[in-house]
C-alpha positions as protocol buffer text, in pm:
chain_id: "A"
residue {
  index: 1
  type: UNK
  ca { x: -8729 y: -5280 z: -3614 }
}
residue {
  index: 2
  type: UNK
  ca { x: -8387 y: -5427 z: -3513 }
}
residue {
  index: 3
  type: UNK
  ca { x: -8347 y: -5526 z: -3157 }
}
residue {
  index: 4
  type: UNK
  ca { x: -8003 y: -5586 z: -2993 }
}
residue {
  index: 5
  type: UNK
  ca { x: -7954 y: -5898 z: -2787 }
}
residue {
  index: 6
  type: UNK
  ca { x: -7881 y: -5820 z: -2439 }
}
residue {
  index: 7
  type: UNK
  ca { x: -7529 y: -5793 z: -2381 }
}
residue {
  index: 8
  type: UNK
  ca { x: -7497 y: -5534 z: -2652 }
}
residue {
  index: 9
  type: UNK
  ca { x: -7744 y: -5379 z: -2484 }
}
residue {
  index: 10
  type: UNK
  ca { x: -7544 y: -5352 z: -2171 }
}
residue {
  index: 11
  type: UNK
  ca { x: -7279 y: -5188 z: -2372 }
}
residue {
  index: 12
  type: UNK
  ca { x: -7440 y: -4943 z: -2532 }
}
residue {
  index: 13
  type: UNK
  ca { x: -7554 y: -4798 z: -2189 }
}
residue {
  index: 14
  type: UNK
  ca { x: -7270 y: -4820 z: -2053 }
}
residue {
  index: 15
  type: UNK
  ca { x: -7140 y: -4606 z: -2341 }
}
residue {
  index: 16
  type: UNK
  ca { x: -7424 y: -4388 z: -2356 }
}
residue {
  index: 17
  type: UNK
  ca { x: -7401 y: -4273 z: -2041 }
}
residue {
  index: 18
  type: UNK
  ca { x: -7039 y: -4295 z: -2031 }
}
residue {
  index: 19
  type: UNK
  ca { x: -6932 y: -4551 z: -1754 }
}
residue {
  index: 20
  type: UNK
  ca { x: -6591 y: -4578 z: -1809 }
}
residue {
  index: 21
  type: UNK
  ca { x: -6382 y: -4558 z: -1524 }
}
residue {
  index: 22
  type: UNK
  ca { x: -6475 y: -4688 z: -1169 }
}
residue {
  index: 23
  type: UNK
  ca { x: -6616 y: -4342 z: -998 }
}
residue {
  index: 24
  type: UNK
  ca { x: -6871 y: -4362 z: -1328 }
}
residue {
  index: 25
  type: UNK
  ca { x: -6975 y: -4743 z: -1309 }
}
residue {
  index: 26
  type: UNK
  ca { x: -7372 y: -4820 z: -1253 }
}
residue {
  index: 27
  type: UNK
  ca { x: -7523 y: -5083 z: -1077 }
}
residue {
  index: 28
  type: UNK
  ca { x: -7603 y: -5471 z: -1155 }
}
residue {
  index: 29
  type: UNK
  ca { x: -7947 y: -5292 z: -1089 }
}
residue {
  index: 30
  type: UNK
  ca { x: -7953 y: -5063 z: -1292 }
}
residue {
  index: 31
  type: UNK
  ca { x: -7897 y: -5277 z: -1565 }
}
residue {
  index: 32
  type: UNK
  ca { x: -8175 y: -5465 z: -1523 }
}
residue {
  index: 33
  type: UNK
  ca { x: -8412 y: -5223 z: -1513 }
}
residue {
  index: 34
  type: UNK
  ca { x: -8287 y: -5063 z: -1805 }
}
residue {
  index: 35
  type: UNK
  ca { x: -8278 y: -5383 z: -2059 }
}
residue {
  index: 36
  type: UNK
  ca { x: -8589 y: -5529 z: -1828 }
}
residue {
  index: 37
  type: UNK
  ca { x: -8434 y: -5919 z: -1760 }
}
residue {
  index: 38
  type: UNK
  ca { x: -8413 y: -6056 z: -1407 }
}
residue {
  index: 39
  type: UNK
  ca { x: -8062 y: -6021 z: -1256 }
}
residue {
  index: 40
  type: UNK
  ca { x: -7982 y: -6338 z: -1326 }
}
residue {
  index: 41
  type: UNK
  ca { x: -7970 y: -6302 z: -1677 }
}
residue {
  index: 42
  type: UNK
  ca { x: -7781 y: -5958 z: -1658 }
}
residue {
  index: 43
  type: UNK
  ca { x: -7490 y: -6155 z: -1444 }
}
residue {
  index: 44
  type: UNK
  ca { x: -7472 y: -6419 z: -1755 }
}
residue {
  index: 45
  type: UNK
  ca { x: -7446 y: -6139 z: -2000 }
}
residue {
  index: 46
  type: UNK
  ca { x: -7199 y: -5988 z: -1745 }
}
residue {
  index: 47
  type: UNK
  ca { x: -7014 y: -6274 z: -1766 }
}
residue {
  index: 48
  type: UNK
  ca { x: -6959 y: -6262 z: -2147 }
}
residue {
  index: 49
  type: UNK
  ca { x: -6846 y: -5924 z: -2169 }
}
residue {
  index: 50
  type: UNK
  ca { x: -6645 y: -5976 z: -1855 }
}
residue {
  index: 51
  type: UNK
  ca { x: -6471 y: -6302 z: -2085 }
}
residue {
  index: 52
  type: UNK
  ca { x: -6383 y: -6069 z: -2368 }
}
residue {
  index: 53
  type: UNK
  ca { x: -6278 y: -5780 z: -2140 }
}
residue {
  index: 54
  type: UNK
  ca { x: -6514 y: -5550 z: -2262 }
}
residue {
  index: 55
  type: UNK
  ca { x: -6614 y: -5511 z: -1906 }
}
residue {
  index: 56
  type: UNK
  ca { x: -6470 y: -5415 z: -1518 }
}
residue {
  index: 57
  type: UNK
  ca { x: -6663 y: -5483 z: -1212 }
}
residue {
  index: 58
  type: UNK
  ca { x: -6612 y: -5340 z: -849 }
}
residue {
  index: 59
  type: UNK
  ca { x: -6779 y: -5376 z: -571 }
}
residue {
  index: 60
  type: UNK
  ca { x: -6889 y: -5092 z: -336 }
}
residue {
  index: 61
  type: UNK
  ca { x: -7118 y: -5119 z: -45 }
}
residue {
  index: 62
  type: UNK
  ca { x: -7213 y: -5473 z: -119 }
}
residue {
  index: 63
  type: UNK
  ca { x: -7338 y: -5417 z: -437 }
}
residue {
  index: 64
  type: UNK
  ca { x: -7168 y: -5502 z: -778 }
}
residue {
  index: 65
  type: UNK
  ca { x: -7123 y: -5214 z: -1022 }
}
residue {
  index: 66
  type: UNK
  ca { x: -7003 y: -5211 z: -1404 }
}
residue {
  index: 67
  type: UNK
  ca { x: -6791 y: -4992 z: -1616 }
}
residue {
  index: 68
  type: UNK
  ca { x: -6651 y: -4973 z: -1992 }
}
residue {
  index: 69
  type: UNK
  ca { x: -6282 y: -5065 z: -2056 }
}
residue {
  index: 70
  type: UNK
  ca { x: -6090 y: -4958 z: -2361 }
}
residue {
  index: 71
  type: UNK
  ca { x: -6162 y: -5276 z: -2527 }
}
residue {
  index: 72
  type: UNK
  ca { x: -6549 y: -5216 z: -2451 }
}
residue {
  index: 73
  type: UNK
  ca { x: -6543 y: -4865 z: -2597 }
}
residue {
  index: 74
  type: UNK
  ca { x: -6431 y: -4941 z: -2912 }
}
residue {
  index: 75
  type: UNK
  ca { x: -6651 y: -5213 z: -2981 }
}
residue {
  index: 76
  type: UNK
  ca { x: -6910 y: -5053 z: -2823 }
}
residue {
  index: 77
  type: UNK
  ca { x: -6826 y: -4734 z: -3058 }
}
residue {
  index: 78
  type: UNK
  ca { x: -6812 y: -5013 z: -3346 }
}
residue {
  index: 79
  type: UNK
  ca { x: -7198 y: -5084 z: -3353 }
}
residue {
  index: 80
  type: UNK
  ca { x: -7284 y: -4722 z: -3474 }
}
residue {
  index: 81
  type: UNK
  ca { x: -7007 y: -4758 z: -3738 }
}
């Protein structure tokens, strides 16, 4: 069976469960629980999809949280096509 690499990963759940605005944006932990890699790795795959803008980060309480832009909902949207 096919496996996604990681940042792809990270975009499908943040399409699944529909992060895309600020007030709907998950953890950095979340994340890495979900695709099971060490944060370290998340924040380099964070950083790619941050590059191509497929990403937004805030921060709130200390921690850093993730959500979908435009650009990252249509190519997430684009895998299942």
């Amino acid at each position: 069976m096919y496996e996604h690499a990681p940042h792809i990963k990270i975009l499908l759940l943040l399409n699944n469960i529909c992060a895309t605005s600020p007030e709907r944006a998950i953890s950095i932990e979340y994340i890495s629980n979900y695709i099971k890699e060490d944060r370290e790795s998340v924040l380099r795959h964070i950083d790619l999809l941050l590059k191509y803008g497929y990403v937004s980060k805030i921060i709130k309480n200390n921690s850093t949280f993730l959500f979908l832009t435009q650009t990252g909902l249509l190519a997430a949207l684009s895998i299942y096509s």
